[in-house]
C-alpha positions in Angstrom: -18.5 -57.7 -202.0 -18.2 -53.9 -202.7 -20.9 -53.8 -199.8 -18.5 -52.8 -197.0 -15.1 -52.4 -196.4 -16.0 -51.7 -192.7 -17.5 -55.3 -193.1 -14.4 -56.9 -193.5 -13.1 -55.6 -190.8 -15.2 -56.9 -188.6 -14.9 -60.1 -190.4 -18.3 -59.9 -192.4 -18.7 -60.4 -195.8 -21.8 -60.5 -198.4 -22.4 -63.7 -199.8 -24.7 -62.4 -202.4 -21.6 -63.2 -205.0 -22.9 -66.5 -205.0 -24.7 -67.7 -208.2 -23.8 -64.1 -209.5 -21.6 -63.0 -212.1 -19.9 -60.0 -211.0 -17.0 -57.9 -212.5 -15.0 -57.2 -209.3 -14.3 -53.3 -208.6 -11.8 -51.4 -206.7 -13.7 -51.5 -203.5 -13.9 -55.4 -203.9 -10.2 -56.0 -204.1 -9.5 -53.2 -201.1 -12.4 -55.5 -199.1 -10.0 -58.4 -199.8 -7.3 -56.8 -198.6 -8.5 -55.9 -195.2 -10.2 -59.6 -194.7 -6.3 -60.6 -195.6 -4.7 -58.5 -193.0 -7.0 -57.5 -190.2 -7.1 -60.5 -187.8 -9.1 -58.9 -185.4 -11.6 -61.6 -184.2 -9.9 -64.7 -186.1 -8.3 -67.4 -183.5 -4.9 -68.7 -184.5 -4.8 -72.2 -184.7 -1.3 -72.5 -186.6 1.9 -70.6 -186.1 5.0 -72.0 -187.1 8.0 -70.4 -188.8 6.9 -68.7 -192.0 3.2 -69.9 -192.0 0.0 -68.8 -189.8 -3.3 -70.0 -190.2 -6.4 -68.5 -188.7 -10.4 -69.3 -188.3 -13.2 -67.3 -187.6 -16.6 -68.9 -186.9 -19.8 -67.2 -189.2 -22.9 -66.9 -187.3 -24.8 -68.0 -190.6 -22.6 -71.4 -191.5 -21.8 -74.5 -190.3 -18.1 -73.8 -191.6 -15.7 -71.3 -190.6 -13.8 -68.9 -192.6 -10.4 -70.0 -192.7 -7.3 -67.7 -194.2 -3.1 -67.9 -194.2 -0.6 -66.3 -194.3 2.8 -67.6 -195.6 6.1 -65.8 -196.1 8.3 -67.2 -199.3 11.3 -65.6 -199.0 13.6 -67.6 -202.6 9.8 -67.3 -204.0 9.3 -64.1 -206.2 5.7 -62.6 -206.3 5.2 -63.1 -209.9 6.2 -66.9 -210.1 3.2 -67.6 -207.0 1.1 -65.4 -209.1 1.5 -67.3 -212.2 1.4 -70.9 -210.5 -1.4 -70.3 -209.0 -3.5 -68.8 -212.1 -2.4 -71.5 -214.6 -5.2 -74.0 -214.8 -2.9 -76.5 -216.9 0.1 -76.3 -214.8 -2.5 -76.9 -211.5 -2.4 -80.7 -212.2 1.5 -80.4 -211.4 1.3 -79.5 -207.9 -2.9 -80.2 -206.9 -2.9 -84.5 -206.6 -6.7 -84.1 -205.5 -7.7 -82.0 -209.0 -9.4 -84.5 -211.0 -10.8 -82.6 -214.0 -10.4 -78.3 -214.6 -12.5 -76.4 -217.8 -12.3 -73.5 -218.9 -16.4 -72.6 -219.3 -15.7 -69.1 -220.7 -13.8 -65.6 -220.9 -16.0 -63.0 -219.6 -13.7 -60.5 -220.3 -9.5 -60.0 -219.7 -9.3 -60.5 -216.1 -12.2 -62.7 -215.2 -13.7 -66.1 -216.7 -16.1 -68.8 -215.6 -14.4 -72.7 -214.8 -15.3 -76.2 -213.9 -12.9 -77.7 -211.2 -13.2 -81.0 -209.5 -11.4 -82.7 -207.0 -10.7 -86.0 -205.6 -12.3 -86.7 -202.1 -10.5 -89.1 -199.4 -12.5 -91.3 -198.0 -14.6 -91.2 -196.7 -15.9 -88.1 -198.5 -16.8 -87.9 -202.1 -15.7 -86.1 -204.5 -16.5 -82.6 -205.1 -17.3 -80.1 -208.0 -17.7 -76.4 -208.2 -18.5 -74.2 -211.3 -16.9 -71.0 -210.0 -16.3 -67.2 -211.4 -12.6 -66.1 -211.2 -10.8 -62.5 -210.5 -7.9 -61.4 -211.1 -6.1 -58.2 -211.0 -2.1 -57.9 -211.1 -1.0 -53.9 -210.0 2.5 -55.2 -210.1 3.1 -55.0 -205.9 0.0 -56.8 -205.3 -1.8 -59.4 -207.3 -5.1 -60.7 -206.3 -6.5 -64.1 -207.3 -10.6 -64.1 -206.4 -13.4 -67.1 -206.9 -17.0 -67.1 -206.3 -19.6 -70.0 -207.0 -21.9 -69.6 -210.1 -24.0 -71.5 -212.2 -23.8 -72.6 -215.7 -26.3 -74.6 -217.6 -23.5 -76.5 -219.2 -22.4 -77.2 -216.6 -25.2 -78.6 -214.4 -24.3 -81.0 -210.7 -22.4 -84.3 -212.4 -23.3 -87.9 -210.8 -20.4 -89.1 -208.8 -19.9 -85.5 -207.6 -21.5 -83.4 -205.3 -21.3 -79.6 -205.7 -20.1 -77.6 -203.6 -20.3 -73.9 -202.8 -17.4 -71.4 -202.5 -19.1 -68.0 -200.7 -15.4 -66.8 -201.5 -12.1 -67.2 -202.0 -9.3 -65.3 -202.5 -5.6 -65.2 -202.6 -3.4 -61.7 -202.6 -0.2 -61.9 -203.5 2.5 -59.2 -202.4 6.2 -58.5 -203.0 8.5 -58.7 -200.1 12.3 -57.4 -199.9 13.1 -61.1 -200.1 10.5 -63.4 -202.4 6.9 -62.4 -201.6 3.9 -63.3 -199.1 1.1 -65.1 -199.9 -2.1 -64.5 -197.9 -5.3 -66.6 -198.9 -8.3 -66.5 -197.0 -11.6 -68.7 -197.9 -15.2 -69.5 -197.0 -16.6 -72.3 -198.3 -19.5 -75.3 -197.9 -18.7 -78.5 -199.2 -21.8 -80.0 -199.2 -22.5 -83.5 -198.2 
């Protein structure tokens, strides 16, 4: 990610994270700061009170990047924050999470998991083994995850794996409750 600021803003990103386990720097989180807010080039397909969702098609996938923006306003900053990063508390609120492992701490703000999610038919279910980021600088708080590989953790039958290029959730403080932007590229395979 550190490759470019400039290439967020033009809605370009490297997706040499993939399969790559990467302690995320300044430059990264700044990077997923200006894919959150600049929405030059993305196509609003949803805007209704407090929530907008855009797309933007990439030239080198069959999926588009998709990313939201939702204001919270009874919501505080650090209760989205912590809802969001709890991997037990996930099974609260996520109906399509089947199965979530912790695979390892790599050090105090990132560690490697196994998620895997109910499909509707007529899709099947999904798996990803995925690297997470996170980095709390009390205004902002950033929530990253990237596709990796683990050999415990090798593609299960019943499951096909799937690739995340990206995704990221940033997490800000507003005068009332907070806004939560999340933007996301991924293949589902299949």
């Amino acid at each position: 990610m550190t490759k470019g600021v400039d290439d967020a803003k033009n809605g370009q990103y490297s997706d040499v994270l993939v399969n790559r386990v990467k302690i995320l720097e300044d430059a990264d989180f700044l990077y997923i700061k200006n894919l959150c807010e600049n929405n030059d080039g993305w196509a609003c397909v949803y805007d209704k009170k407090t929530t907008k969702v855009w797309t933007r098609n990439v030239p080198t996938s069959d999926f588009c990047m998709i990313k939201a923006h939702c204001h919270m306003p009874d919501v505080s900053a650090s209760v989205v924050y912590d809802v969001l990063h709890d991997p037990l508390y996930r099974s609260k609120w996520d109906h399509y999470m089947l199965n979530a492992e912790d695979v390892g701490l790599i050090n105090p703000n990132n560690d490697i998991c196994y998620y895997a999610v109910g499909g509707m038919p007529p899709f099947r279910s999904r798996d990803f083994v995925m690297q997470r980021s996170w980095l709390d600088t009390g205004h902002e708080k950033f929530i990253c995850s990237h596709s990796v590989c683990h050999e415990k953790y090798p593609p299960v039958k019943g499951y096909v794996r799937g690739v995340v290029f990206f995704t990221a959730y940033l997490i800000r403080e507003a005068d009332a409750g907070c806004h939560l932007m999340y933007a996301t590229h991924s293949d589902p395979k299949g």
